[in-house]
Every structure is written in structure tokens, then in C-alpha cells.
N, C-alpha and C positions, 0 to 999 in steps of 0.2 A: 665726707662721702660714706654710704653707706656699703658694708661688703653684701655682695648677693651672696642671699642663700644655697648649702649645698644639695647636691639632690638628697642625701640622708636627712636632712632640714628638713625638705621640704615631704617627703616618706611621711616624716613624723608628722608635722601639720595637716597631712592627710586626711589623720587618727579624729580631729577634733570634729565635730557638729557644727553647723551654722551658726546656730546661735553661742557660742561658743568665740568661734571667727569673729561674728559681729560685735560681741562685746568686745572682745581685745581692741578691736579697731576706735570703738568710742571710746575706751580708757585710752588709749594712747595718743586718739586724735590724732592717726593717719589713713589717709585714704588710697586707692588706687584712681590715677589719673585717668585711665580708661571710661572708670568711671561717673566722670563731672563730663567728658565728654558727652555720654550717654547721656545725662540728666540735661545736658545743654539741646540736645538733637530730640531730647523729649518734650522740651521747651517749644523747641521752632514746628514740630506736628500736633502738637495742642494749640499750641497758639494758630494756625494755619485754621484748623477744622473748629475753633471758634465763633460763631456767628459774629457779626459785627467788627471782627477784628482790622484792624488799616494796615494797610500795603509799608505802613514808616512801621508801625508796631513788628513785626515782622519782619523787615527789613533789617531793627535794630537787632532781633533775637537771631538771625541768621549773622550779622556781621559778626556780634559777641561768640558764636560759634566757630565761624573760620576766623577770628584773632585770637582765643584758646588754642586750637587748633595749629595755628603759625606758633605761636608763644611755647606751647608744649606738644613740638612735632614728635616728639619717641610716645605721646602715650601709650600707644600701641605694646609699647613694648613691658608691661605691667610694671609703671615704674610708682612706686608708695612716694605719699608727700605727704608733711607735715602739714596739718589744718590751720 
């Protein structure tokens, strides 16, 4: 288990740029769950406003959303996960 960060930890992370932040994340290959949520629910509104798309199509990208959702109920809570 991982210890959370202190608030002086997190001060200092502050300090860094974006681009900066997003490289650590791809060298270490962890994400913020928060995250995949969002990219899931960005999923099911493109897919929705897709021409032609089917009510199963959608249906699937909706379920895959709320079983993440059950699967990792704390996202919320910015929790980091290994890729």
C-alpha cells in the first residue's frame, strides 16, 4: 500500500509544469483513477452523438462505465494506480 502524500509533498509538486507532471506519469506508468473514469464517460458521449451508432453499442459503453464505477468506487477520491 502506498503512503499518501504530505501536504509539504504535495507544496512541492505544486512547483513542477505540466508537462513535467505528465512525463513522470508515463515513466512510471501510473494514472489517476479519476481519470479512466472520465475517458470512460467520454466514451459513452461520443459514442451517443455518433450518427449511426446502436442502442447495444452504447448500451455496452454505458454498462463498461458503471462496472468501473462499482469495481473502483473511491475514484473520486484521487486515488493513483499502476498501468
Amino acid at each position: 500500500m502506498h503512503t499518501p502524500l504530505t501536504s509539504d509533498q504535495i507544496d512541492r509538486l505544486r512547483t513542477f509544469n505540466t508537462c513535467v507532471i505528465s512525463d513522470a506519469i508515463e515513466t512510471f506508468g501510473v494514472r489517476l483513477e479519476a481519470a479512466r473514469i472520465a475517458e470512460k464517460k467520454q466514451q459513452v458521449i461520443e459514442l451517443s452523438q455518433k450518427p449511426g451508432a446502436s442502442y447495444e453499442e452504447l448500451g455496452q459503453a454505458v454498462r463498461e462505465l458503471l462496472d468501473f464505477q462499482t469495481v473502483h468506487p473511491g475514484s473520486g477520491e484521487h486515488q493513483w494506480k499502476q498501468q
